[in-house]
N, C-alpha and C positions, 0 to 999 in steps of 0.2 A: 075114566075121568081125566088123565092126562093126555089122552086127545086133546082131549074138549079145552082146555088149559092152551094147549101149544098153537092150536087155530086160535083161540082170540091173541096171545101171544102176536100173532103174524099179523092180525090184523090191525091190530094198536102201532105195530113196526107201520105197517101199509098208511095208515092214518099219518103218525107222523111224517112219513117221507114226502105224501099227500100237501098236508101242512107246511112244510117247508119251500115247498119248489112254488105253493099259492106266495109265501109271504118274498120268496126272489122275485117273482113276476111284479106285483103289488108294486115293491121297491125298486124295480125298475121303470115301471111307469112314473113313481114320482122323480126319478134322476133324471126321465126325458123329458119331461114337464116342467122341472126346475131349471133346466138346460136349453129350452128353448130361444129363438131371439137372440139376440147379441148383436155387437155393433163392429164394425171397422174403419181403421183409418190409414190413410197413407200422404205422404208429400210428395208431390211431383217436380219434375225437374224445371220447373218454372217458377216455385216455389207457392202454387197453388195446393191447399189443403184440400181432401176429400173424404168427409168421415159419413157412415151408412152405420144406418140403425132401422133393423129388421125385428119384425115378431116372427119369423120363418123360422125353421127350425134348420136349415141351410141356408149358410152365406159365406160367400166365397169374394175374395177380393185381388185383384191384382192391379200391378200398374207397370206401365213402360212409356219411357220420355215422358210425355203430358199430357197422355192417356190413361186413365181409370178405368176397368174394366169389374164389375159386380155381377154376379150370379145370385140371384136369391127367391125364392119366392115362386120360382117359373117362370121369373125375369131374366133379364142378360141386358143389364144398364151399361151405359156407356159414357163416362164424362170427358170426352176430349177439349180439345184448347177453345174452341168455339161453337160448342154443340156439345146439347143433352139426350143421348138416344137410348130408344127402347127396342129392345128387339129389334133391330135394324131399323126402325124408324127415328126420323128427326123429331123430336120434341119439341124443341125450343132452343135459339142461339143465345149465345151471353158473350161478352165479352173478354176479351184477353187479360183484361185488367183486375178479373176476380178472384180475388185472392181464398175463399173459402168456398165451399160447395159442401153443401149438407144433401144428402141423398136418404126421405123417411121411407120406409116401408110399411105400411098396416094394414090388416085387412082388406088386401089386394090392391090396394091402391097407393102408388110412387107422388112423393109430393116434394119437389127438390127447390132448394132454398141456394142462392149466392149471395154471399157477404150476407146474409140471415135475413134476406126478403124474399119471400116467396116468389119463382119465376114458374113454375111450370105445378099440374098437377094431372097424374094419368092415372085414372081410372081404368079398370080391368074387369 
């Protein structure tokens, strides 16, 4: 009879261990699910603003002189002094004189705003 005792013993351990490593998993998917998306900003040395707001779960931002450089989404944007590009492609040109640049991201399509009027939008 204390066989029989020590195997459900091990198997109540086995369950719970079971149990636990389901409820880390569970709980990590909602911390990458609550985590996703997110936005960046930076000033450039012209004193041009550039702030990006992704549903991606990756977004990467950098800048040099007056160059903005985004990674996000399986993009690779680009906001230089007179030009909006995608992936190596030209977008759309804007002015020197724009002092904000808003770069959206959502469900795979970039929709980028200067001084907060729409100038461009690329579908993918």
């Amino acid at each position: 009879m204390s066989h029989q005792v020590k195997r459900f013993a091990w198997l109540k351990r086995v369950g719970f261990i079971l149990s636990l490593m389901l409820l880390v998993i569970v709980t990590g998917v909602f911390v990458v699910a609550a985590t996703a998306g997110g936005s960046a900003s930076c000033t450039l040395n012209s004193g041009r603003s550039v702030t990006t707001n992704s549903d991606s779960w990756y977004l990467e931002s950098q800048s040099s002189g007056d160059t903005a450089t985004i990674n996000t989404s399986g993009f690779q944007i680009v906001v230089a002094p007179q030009e909006l590009r995608v992936d190596g492609k030209a977008i759309q040109t804007i002015e020197n004189g724009v002092k904000k640049v808003t770069v959206n991201v959502q469900d795979r399509r970039i929709i980028f705003l200067a001084d907060g009027k729409s100038v461009a939008n690329y579908p993918r």
